[in-house]
C-alpha positions in Angstrom: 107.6 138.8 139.2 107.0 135.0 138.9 104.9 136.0 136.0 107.9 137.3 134.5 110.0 134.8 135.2 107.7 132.4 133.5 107.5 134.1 130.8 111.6 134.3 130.5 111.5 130.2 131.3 109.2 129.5 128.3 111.8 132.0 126.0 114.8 130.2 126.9 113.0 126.7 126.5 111.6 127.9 122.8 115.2 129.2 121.9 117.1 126.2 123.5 114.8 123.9 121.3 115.7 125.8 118.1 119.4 125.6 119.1 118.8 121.6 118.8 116.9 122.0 115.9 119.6 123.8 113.9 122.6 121.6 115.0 120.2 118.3 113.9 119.2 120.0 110.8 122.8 120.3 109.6 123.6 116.5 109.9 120.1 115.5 107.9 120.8 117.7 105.2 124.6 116.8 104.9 123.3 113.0 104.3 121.0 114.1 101.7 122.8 117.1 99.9 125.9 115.4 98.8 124.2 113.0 96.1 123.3 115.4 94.1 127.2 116.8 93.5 128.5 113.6 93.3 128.6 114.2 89.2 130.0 117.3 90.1 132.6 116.1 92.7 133.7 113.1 90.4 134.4 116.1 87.4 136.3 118.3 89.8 138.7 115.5 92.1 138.0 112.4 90.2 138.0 109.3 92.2 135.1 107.6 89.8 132.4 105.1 91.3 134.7 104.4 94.4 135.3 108.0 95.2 131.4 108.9 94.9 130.5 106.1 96.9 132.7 106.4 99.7 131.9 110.5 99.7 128.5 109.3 101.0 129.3 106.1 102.4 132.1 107.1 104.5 129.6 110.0 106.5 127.1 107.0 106.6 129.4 104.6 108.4 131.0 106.4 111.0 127.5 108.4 111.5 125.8 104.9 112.5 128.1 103.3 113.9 129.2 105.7 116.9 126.1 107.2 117.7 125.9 104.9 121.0 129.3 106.1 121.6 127.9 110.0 121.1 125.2 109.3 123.4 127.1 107.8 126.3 129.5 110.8 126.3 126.6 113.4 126.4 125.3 111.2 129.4 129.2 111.2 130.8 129.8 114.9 130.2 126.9 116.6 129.8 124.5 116.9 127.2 125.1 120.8 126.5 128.8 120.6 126.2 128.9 117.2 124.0 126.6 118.8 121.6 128.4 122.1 121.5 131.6 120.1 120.7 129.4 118.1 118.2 128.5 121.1 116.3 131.8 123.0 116.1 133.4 119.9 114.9 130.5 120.0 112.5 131.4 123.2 111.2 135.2 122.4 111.3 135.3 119.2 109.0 132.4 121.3 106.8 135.6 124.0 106.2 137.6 120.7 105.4 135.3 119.4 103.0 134.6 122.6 101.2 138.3 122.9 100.5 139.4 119.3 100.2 142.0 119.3 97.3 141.6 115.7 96.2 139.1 113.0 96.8 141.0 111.0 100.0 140.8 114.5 101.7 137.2 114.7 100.7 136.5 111.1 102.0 138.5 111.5 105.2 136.8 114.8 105.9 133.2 113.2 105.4 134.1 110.3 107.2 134.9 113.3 110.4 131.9 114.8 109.6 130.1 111.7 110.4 132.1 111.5 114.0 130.5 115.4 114.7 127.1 114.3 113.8 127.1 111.1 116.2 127.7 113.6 118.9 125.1 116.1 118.4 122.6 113.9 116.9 121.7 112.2 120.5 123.1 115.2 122.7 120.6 117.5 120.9 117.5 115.1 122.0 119.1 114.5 125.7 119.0 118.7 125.9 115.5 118.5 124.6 114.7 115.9 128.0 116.8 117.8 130.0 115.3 121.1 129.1 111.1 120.4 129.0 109.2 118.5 132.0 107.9 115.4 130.7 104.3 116.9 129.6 106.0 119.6 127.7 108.1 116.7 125.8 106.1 114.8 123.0 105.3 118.9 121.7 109.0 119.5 122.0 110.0 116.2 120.2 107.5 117.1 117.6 108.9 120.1 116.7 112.4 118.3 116.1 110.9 115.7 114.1 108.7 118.2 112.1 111.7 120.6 111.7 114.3 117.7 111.0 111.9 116.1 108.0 112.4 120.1 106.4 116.1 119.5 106.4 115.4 116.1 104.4 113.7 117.9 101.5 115.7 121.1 101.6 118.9 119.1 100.8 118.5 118.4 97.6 117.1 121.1 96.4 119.4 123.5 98.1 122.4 121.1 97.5 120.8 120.8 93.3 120.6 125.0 93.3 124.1 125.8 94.6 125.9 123.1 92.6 124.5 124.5 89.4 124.8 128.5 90.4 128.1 128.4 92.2 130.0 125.0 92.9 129.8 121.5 94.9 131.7 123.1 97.6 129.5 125.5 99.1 127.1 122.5 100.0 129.5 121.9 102.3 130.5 125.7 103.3 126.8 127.1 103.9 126.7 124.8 107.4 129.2 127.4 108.5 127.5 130.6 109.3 124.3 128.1 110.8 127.0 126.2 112.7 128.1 129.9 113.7 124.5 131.0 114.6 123.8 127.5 116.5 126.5 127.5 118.9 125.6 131.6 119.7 122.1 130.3 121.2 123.7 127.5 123.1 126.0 129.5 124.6 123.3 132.5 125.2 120.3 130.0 126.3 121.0 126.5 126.5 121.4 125.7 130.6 124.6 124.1 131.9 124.2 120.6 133.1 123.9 120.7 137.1 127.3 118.9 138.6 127.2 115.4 138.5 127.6 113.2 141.7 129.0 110.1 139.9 133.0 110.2 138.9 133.2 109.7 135.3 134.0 106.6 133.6 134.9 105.9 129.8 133.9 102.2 129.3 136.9 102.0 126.2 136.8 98.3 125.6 132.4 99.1 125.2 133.3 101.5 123.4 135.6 100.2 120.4 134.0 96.7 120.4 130.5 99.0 119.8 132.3 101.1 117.3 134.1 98.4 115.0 131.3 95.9 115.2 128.4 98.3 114.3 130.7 100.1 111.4 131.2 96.7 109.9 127.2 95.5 109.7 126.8 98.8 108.8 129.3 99.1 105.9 128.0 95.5 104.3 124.4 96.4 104.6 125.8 99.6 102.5 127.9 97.7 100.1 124.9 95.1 99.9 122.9 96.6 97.0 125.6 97.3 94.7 127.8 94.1 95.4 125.4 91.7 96.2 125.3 89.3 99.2 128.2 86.6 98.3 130.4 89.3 98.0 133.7 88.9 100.4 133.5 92.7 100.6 129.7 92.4 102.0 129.3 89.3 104.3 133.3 89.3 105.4 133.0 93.0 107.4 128.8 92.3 108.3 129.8 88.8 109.9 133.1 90.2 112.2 130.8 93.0 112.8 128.3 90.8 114.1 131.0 89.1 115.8 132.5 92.1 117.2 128.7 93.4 118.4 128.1 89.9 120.6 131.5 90.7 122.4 130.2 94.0 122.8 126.8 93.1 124.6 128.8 90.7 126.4 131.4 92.3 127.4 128.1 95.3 128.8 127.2 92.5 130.9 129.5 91.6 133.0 132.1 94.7 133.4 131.2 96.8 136.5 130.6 100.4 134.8 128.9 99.7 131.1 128.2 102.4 128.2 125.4 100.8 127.9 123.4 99.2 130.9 121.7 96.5 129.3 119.2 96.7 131.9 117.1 99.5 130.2 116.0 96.7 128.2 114.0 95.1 131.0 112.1 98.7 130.8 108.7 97.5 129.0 108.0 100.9 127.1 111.8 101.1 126.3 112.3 97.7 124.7 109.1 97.7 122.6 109.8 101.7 121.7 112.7 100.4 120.2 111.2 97.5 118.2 108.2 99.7 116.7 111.2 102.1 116.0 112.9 99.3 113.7 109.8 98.3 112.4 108.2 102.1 111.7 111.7 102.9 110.3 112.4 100.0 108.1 109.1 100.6 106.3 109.7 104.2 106.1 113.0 103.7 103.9 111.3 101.1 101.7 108.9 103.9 101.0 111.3 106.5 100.2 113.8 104.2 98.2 111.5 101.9 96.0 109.2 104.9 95.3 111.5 107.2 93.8 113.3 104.5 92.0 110.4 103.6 90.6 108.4 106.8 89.6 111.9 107.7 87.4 112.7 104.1 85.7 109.2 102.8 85.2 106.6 105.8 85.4 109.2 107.9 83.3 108.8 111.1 86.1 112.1 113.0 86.1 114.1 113.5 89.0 113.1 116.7 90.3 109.6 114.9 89.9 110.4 112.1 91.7 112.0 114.0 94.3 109.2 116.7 95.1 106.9 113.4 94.8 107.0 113.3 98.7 107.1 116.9 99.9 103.8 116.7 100.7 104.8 113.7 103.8 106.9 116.5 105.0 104.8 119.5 104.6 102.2 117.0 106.6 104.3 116.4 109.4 105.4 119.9 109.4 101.8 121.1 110.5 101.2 117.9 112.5 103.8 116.3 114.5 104.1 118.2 117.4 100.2 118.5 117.7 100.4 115.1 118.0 103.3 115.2 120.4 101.1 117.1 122.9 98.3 115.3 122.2 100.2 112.2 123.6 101.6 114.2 126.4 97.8 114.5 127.6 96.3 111.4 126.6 99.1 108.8 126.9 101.1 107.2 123.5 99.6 104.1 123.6 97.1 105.0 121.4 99.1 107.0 118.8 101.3 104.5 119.1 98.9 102.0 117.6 96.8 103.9 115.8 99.2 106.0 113.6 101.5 103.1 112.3 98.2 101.4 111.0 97.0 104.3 109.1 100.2 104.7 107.3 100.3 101.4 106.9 96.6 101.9 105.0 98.8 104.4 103.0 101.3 102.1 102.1 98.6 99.6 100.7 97.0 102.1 98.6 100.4 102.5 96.4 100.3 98.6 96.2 97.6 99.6 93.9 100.0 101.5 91.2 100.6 100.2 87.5 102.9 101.4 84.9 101.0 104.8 84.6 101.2 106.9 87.6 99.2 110.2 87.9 100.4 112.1 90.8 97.0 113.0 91.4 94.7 110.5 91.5 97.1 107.3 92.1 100.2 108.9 94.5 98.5 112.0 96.3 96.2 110.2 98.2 98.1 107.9 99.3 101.2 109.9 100.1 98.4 112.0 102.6 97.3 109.0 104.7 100.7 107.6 105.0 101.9 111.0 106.0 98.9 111.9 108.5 100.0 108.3 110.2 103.5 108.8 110.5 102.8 112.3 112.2 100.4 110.4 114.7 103.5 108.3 115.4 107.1 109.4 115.3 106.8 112.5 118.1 105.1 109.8 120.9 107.5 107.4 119.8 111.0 108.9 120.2 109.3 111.1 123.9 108.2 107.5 124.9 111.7 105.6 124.1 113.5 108.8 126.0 111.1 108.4 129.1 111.9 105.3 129.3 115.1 105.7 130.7 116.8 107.7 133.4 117.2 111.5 132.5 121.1 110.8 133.4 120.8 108.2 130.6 118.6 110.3 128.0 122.1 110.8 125.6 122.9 106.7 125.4 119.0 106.2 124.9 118.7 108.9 121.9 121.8 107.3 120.3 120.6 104.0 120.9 117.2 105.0 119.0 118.8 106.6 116.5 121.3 103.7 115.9 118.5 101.6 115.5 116.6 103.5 113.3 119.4 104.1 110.8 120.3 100.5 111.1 116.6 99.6 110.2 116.3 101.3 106.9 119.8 99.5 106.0 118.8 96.1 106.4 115.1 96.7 105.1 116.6 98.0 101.6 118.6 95.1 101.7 116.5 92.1 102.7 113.5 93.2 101.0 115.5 94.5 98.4 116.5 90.9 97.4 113.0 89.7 97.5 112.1 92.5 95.2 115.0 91.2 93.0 113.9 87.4 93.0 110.4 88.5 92.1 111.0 90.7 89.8 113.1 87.4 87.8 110.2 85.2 88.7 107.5 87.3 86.7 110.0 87.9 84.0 110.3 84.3 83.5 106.4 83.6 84.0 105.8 86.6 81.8 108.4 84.5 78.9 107.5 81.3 79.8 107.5 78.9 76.6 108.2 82.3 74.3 111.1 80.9 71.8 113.8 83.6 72.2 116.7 84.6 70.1 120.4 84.6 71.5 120.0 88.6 71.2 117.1 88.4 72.9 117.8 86.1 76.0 120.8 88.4 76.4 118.6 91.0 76.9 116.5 89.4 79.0 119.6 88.3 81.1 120.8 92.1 81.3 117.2 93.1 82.6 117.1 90.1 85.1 120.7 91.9 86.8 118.5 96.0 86.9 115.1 95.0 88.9 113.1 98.1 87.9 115.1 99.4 85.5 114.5 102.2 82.9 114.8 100.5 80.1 116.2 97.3 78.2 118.9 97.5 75.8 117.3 95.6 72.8 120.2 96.5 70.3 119.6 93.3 68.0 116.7 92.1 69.1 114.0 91.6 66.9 111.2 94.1 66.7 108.2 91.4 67.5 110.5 89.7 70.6 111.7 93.2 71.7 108.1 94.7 72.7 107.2 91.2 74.0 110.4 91.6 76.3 109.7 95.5 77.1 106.4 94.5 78.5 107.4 91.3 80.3 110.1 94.2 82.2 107.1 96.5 82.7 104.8 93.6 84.1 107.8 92.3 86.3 108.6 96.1 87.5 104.9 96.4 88.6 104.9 93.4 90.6 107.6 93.8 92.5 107.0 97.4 93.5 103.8 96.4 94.5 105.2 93.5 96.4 108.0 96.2 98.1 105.5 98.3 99.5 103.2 95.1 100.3 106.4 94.1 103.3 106.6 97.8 103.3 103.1 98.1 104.7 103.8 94.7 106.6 106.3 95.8 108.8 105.1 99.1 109.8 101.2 97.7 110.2 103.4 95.3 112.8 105.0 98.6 114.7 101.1 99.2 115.2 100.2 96.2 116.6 103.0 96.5 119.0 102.4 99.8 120.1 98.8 98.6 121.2 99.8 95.4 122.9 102.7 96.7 124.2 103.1 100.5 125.3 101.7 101.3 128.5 101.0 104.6 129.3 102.5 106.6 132.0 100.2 107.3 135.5 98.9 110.9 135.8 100.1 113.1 137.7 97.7 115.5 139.6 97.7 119.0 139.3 98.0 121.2 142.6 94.4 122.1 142.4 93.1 118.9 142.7 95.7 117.3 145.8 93.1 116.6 148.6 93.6 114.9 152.0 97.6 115.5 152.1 98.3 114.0 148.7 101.6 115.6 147.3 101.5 117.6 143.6 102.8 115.2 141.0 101.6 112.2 142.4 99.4 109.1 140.3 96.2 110.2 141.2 93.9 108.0 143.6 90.8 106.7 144.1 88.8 106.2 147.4 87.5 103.2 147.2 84.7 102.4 150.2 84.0 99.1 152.6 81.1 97.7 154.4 83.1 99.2 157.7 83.7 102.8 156.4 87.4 102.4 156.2 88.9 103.4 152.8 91.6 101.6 150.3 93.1 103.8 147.7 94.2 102.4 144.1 96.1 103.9 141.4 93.9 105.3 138.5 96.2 104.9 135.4 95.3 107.1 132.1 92.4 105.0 130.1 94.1 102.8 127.6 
């Protein structure tokens, strides 16, 4: 019988994990699947640049900047019914998308869809703590990860496939029958939250202070690449966002029942989870965005090149994150939590060594594979380590806070190192030309390129022939160095996660199996060790897993 039921335990656990795994996977393909139809969209409703940047930016913002909000309510609620709420509503501004009739719908709709994903997105990871003991956890977060970086890749491509057989709707109308199928299994085999002692609060002032000042930052570190920094329409919201995020942590301070209690942060393994998170995750999207940028405007792959350049990262972490998960489950994250970011930072440096001729190969292959076989040493152990770090009743609010931070981090690393990227691409230009005597034609030219770091090529209508290829190699040289200083900070900041990983994770005591208790020592306690004096009596200290 207890056989049995074991057996039935383990199903419901397996099935309650893919439940999470299908209501995640929606929102990371609806953040990747959409760029692709934006051509299509802009032909169908119109709306121009604007209307294709807000169709993406508008899920982006809202996405970020309530996840905290998402993640207190699973905490306040219940992690099972948030994230069933999060899904339907998921599947309900899909429908409206699909069948928006102009492009405001279309915005307002993806700008909804954005509030559904900030709900499930840390609900689906507090089910995953509330479902799986803590050394079941890293295996279980692994699973997610590995599951979640399929959705990543399969957006374009499905998104690329339907918009060319059928139209840009269905991108939106195919989360529908998975929305369907998700909310069957938590229904059938996610558990109900037990009944919680403490009466619910809803912390509104937190709440819209957290809200508005994240959506702000959050919006300008969007707008940043296209508009520039001294843009009204980039520092005005990023500063009163700022603004507004002080009040909020100030405000979490001092009121008597806070969304978020700030003192998680005095949790060692919590705070510096976190920081490796912005630093791991800021590296990762200076990967991702430099290196298809540059593999289609200065190694002349095509787009579906580019793209596929970096299924094998994902096909990697397919097979290996939750290996590694349970790996740290048994053996403590510390070490995965150094080790792994300094192997992909190793990766990172080997693309550092890529010139104007790329073969996939020889130059990108290799080290595409060590940064992968790194990350998937890292990212399970990470996210079970930030989530142990808190209460279970807080595992929602710490999920979004992670995620929040993680998003956040790839904004503001595309955008700071971004502009150094920028001002070293002009430098080499100019060292490159330095004392060459230029036509007007010409310096126009040069001007225009200065304005498109990395770009695919240089309008040299009226430039000489003899100035023009001196100018299309000056681009080229300039292109090189900085994509070779991008990935340089790239493999800076997540070589950094590493070293704080090792410094500063510690890992949890273990526990003692039944088995082993001796002399009245309780299962699930840190193990002890007898330790002998001169007069037979015996002291007994805590034996901590080996760093």
């Amino acid at each position: 019988m207890t056989e049995v039921a074991t057996r039935t335990g383990d199903r419901r656990k397996t099935l309650t994990l893919v439940a999470c795994i299908m209501g995640s996977t929606v929102v990371t393909i609806d953040a990747t699947v959409v760029n692709v139809a934006l051509p299509a969209i802009a032909d169908d409703l119109g709306g121009g640049l604007a209307g294709q940047q807000w169709t993406s930016n508008a899920y982006l913002v809202t996405l970020g900047s309530l996840l905290l909000i998402g993640g207190s309510l699973g905490d306040s609620f219940g992690e099972r019914r948030v994230f069933s709420l999060g899904v339907l509503a998921f599947g309900v501004t899909s429908v409206l998308c699909a069948l928006a009739p102009t492009i405001e719908i279309l915005v307002i709709g993806r700008a909804l869809q954005g509030v559904a994903g900030a709900l499930l997105t840390p609900s689906a990871l507090a089910v995953i703590v509330a479902t799986f003991s803590e050394e079941e956890r890293g295996w279980a977060v692994g699973q997610w990860v590995a599951w979640g970086g399929i959705g990543v890749v399969l957006g374009p491509l499905i998104g690329g496939q339907l918009v060319d057989s059928a139209s840009w709707r269905w991108i939106f109308g195919i989360n529908v029958p998975l929305v369907a199928a998700t909310l069957f299994m938590v229904a059938r085999y996610v558990p109900a939250a037990g009944p919680r002692s403490e009466k619910t609060h809803i912390d509104v002032v937190g709440a819209a202070l957290c809200a508005f000042g994240l959506a702000g930052m959050t919006f300008g570190l969007i707008e940043q690449p296209v508009l520039g920094w001294s843009d009204p329409a980039v520092f005005g919201p990023m500063i009163a966002g700022a603004i507004l995020f002080a009040a909020f942590l100030l405000w979490e301070s001092r009121t008597h029942e806070p969304m978020l209690p700030l003192g998680l942060f005095r949790r060692r393994n919590f705070t510096v989870g976190n920081i490796e998170t912005f630093s791991m995750y800021a590296g990762l999207s200076l990967l991702f965005f430099f290196l298809i940028l540059y593999l289609q405007q200065v190694a002349g792959y095509d787009a579906l090149e580019a793209g596929a350049a970096s299924v094998p990262i994902t096909v990697v972490m397919f097979v290996l994150s939750s290996r590694f998960g349970a790996l740290a489950d048994r053996l403590g994250p510390r070490l995965f939590m150094g080790a792994g970011p300094l192997v992909a930072a190793i990766g990172l440096l080997l693309l550092v060594r890529l010139g104007r001729e790329v073969d996939y190969f020889s130059d990108l292959l290799p080290a595409l594979l060590v940064f992968a076989l790194g990350l998937s040493m890292t990212v399970a152990p990470l996210t079970s380590t930030v989530l142990a770090g808190a209460d279970a009743h807080n595992a929602g609010l710490a999920s979004g806070v992670n995620n929040a931070i993680a998003r956040t981090a790839g904004l503001i690393g595309i955008a700071a190192v971004g502009a150094l990227v920028a001002a070293n691409f002009g430098s080499t230009l100019d060292e490159r030309l330095a004392g060459q005597r230029l036509d007007p034609p010409a310096r126009a030219a040069v001007e225009t390129a200065r304005r498109q770091p990395l770009a695919a090529e240089v309008s040299l209508e009226g430039v000489a022939p003899d100035q023009g290829a001196m100018i299309s190699e000056a681009v080229d040289d300039a292109s090189v160095s900085g994509f070779q200083l991008g990935m340089a900070l790239a493999a800076g900041l997540v070589a950094f996660g590493g070293i704080l990983g090792a410094v500063g994770i510690q890992n949890p005591h273990r526990k003692v199996a039944a088995e082993k208790c001796a002399g009245g020592q309780l299962v699930g306690q840190p193990e002890d060790a007898a330790v002998g004096h001169e007069d037979g009596s015996q002291a007994t200290v805590t034996v901590a897993e080996p760093a």
